[in-house]
C-alpha positions in Angstrom: 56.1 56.9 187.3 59.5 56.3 188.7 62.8 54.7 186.8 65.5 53.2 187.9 68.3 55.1 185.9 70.6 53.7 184.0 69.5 50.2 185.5 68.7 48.9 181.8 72.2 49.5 180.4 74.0 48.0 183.1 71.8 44.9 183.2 72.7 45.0 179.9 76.2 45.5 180.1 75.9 42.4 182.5 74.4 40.0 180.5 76.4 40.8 177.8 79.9 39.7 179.8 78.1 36.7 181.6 76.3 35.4 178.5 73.6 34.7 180.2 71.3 31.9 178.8 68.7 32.1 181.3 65.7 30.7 178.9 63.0 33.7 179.3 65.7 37.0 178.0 64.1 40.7 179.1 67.0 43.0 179.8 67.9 45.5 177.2 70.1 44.8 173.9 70.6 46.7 170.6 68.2 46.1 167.9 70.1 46.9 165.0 69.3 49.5 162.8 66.2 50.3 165.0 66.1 52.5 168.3 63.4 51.4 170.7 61.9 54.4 170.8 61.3 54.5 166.7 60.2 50.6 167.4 57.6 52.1 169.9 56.6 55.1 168.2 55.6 53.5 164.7 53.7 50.5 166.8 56.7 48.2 166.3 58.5 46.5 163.2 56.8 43.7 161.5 53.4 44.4 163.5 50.5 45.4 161.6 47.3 47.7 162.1 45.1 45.9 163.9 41.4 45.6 162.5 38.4 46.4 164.6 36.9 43.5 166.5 36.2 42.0 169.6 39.2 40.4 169.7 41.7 40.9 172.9 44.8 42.7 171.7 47.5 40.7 173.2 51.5 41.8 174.7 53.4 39.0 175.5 56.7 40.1 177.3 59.9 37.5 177.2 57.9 35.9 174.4 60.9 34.2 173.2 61.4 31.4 176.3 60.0 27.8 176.9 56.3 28.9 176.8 55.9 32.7 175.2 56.3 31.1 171.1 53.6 28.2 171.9 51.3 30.8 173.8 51.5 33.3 170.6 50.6 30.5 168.6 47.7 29.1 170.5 46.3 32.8 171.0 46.9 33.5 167.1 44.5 30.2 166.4 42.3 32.1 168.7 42.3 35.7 168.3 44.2 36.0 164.9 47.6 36.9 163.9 48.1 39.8 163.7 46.0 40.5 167.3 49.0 38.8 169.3 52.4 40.5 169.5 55.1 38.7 170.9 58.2 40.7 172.4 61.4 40.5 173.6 65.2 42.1 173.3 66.5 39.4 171.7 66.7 38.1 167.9 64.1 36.2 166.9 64.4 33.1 164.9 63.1 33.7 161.4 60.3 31.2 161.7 59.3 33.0 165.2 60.0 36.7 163.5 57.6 35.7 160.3 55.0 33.9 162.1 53.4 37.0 163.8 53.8 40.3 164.9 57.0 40.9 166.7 58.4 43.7 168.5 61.3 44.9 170.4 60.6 45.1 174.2 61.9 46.2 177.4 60.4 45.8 180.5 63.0 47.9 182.4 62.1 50.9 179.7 58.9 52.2 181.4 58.8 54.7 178.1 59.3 52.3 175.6 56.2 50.1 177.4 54.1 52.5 177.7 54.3 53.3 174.2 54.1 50.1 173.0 50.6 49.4 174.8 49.2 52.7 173.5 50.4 52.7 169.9 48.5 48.9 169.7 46.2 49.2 171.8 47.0 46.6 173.8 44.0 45.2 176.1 45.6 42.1 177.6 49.2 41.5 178.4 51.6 38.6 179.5 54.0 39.2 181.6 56.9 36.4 181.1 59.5 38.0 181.8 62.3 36.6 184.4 65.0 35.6 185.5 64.9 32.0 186.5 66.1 30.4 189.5 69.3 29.6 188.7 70.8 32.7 186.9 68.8 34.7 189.8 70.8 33.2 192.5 74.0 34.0 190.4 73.1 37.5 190.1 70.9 38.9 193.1 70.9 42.1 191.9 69.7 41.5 188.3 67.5 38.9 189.3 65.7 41.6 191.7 65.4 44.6 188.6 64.5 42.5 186.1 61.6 40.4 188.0 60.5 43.3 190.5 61.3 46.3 188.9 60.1 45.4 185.7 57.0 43.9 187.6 56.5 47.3 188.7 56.2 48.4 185.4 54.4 46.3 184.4 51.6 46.5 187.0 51.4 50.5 186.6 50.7 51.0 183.0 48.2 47.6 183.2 46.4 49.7 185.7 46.3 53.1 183.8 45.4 51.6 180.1 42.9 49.1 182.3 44.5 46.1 180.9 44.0 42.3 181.9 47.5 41.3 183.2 48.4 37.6 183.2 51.5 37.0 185.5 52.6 33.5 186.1 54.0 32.1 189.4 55.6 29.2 190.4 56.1 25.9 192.4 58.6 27.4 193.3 56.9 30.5 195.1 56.8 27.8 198.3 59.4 27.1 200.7 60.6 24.4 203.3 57.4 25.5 205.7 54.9 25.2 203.4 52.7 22.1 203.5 54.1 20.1 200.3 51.6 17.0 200.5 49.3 18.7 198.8 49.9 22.4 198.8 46.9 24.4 198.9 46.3 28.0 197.0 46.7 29.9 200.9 48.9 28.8 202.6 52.5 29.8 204.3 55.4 30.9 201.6 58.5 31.2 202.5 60.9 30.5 199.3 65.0 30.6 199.6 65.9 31.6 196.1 65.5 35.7 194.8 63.4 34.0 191.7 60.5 32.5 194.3 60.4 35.2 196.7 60.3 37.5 193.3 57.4 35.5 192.4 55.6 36.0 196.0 56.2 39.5 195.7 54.1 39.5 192.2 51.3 37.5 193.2 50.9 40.0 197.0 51.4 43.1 194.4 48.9 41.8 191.6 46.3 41.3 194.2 46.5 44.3 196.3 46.5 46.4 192.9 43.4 44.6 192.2 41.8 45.8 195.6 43.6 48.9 195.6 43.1 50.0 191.6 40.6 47.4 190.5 42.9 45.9 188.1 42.2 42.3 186.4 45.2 40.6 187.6 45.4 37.1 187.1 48.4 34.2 187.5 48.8 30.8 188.0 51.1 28.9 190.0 52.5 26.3 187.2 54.4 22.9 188.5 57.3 22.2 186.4 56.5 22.0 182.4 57.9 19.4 180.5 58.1 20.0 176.7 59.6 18.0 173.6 60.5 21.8 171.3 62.8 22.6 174.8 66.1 21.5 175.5 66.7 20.6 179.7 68.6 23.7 181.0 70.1 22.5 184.1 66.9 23.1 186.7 65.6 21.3 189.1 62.6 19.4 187.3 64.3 19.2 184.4 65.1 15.5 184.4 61.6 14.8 183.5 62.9 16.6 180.2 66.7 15.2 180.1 65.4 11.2 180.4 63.7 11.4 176.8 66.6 12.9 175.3 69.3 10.4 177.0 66.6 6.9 175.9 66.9 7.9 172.2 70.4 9.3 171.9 72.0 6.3 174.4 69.8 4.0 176.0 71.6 5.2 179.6 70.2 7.8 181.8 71.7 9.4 185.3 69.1 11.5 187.2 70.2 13.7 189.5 67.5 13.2 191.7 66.4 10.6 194.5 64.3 8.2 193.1 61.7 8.5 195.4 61.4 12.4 194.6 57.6 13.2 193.8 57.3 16.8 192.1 53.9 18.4 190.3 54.8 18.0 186.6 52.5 19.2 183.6 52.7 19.0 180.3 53.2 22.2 177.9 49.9 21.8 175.9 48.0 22.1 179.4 49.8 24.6 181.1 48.9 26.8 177.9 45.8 25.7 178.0 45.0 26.8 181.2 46.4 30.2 180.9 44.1 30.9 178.4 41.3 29.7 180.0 42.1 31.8 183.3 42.5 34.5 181.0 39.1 33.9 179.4 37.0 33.0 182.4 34.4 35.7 183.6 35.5 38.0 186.2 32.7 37.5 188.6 33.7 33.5 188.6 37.7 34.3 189.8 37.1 33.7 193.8 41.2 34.6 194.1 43.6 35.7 191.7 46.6 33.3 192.3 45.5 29.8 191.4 47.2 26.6 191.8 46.7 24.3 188.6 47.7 20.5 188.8 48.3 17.9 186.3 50.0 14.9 187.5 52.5 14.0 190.3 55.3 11.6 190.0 58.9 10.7 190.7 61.9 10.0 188.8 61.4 6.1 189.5 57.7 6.5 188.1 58.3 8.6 185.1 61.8 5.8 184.4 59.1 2.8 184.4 56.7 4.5 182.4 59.6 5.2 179.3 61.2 1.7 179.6 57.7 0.3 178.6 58.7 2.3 175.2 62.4 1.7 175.9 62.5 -1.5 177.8 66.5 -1.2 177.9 67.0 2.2 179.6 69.5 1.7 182.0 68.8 4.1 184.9 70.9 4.8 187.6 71.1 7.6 190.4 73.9 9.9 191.3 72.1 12.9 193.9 73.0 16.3 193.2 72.7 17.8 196.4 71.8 21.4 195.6 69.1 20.3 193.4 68.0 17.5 196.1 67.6 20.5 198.6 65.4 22.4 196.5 63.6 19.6 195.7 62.5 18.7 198.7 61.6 22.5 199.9 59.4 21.8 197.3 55.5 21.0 196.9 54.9 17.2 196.1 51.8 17.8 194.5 49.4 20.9 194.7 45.7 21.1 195.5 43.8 22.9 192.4 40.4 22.6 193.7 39.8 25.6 193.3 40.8 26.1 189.8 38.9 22.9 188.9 35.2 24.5 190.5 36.2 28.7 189.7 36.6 28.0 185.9 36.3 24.1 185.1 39.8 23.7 184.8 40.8 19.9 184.3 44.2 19.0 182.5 44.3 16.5 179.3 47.4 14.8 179.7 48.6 12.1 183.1 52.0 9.7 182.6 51.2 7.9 180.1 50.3 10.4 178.0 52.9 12.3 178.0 55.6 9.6 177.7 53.9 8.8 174.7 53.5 12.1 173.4 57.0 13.1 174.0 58.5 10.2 172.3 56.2 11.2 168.9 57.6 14.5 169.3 61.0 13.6 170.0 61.3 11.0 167.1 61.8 7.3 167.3 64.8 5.4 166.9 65.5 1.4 166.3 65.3 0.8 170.1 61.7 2.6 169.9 61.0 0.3 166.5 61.9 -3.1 168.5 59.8 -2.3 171.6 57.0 -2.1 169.3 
């Protein structure tokens, strides 16, 4: 299988001098003390031998981002612990490193994957590594090895170890032509950042190797994912995020977003929920393997009225970021999951309410909280 020489040290070397925070981390550092190729040949540090059941033996690449930790821990419930490896290049947080398997992983290192997958006998994988939107449209070029090359990878030793491969997609896979109001599953996509049209590129590859190589490719196109245990990075969705954090702290928030500005939103427990049940649902039921999944739909004026029924004194005001504004509205304002809903019964657990209320329980209360009450 081809390599791209030399590509994993200089993405390295890159990230390195741009400290690059980018949220899911896959390009190549050190581990210290431990080469990847001794991490692959003796099945990975801290990982176990795995007993023989039916269980799936799960990969999950940039496992240390918004959703890879909650994923290993709803699969571990699942599957047991030591049956789920999550993977990364980057140092794990001790409660992360001791709470499962963990391994050193680079998806740019076709070797070093390859090995990885044989030496545990990996039967389903994760693919969650990426460069986001925003550090891909800094750096073009390392947006495009780390989410396409790496896909590459990816997608060639899933095919010759016959593995189920899980890649997810985006809202942000659709463009300024694409119907927003709702979006369907097939319809025209035409994204203006390297991250979306990254993201086309790995739902057309994951479906023509399923034609081409009867591979189980599967992904869903998540909305944006709102989560109380992540701190708002500076994206476009992720005022839904910085408006809980800004009630508690201050009692003032500034969106950066029109008011009237409706975006899919979902909350974290039900976009892992979904991905598992994707992943679980019977083959012969899958009519497509790119699904849309919906939870709610709302705009920053909505989701403002719904936390000043906690926080009745939220001052809110409005001050448009016009980059963010743009993307916005190239956007879908809600997607069609029809399909997800009748394929494999998918139906989401949590609308508004809910999830104002669940993110202030997480989030802690304060004495504005305790007087609204």
């Amino acid at each position: 299988m081809p390599i791209i020489k030399n590509v994993s040290r200089a993405v390295s070397r890159v990230l390195q001098s741009s400290g690059c925070g980018c949220g899911v981390s896959i390009v190549p550092v050190r581990c210290i003390g431990v080469s990847p190729r001794q991490v692959a040949s003796d099945a990975g540090f801290h990982s176990v031998t795995f007993a023989e059941t039916d269980h799936p033996r799960v990969l999950i690449t940039g496992g240390l981002g918004q959703l890879g930790v909650g994923l290993a821990k709803l699969l571990r419930k699942r599957f047991g612990k030591n049956n789920v490896i999550l993977s990364d290049i980057r140092k794990p947080a001790d409660n992360v490193f001791y709470s499962g398997p963990f391994i050193y992983a680079d998806i740019l290192d076709y070797k070093n994957l390859r090995e990885i997958v044989v030496n545990n006998r990996i039967t389903w994988l994760f693919h969650y590594s990426a460069l986001l939107s925003a550090v891909g449209e800094a750096n073009v070029p390392l947006a495009r090895a780390v989410n396409i090359t790496g896909l590459h990878n990816v997608l060639d030793i899933a095919a010759e170890h016959n593995l189920r491969l899980f890649v997810p997609s985006t809202i942000g896979a659709f463009g300024p032509t694409s119907p927003r109001d709702p979006t369907p599953d097939l319809c025209i996509q035409r994204p203006r950042t390297i991250y979306g049209v990254s993201k086309v590129h790995a739902e057309l590859m994951g479906e023509y190797y399923h034609y081409r190589y009867g591979l189980d490719f599967r992904c869903l196109r998540y909305p944006g994912i709102i989560s109380a245990d992540s701190q708002p990075g500076g994206g476009t969705t992720d005022y839904a995020v910085q408006i809980f954090h800004d009630a508690i702290k201050t009692g003032k928030f500034q969106c950066n977003l029109k008011p009237d500005t409706r975006l899919p939103m979902m909350y974290i427990d039900d976009c892992l929920k979904a991905t598992l049940e994707v992943m679980e649902a019977p083959a012969e039921a899958l009519s497509m393997r790119t699904y849309n999944i919906s939870a709610m739909s709302f705009t920053p004026e909505e989701l403002a009225q719904e936390v000043q029924k906690h926080i009745p004194e939220l001052e809110v005001t409005y001050n448009v970021d016009e980059v963010r504004q743009a993307i916005a509205d190239s956007w879908p304002m809600k997607f069609d999951d029809r399909n997800a809903r009748r394929d494999w019964g998918w139906k989401h657990d949590y609308d508004l309410p809910e999830l104002v209320t669940t993110m202030f329980s997480f989030l802690g209360s304060d004495s504005r909280i305790a007087q609204a009450n």
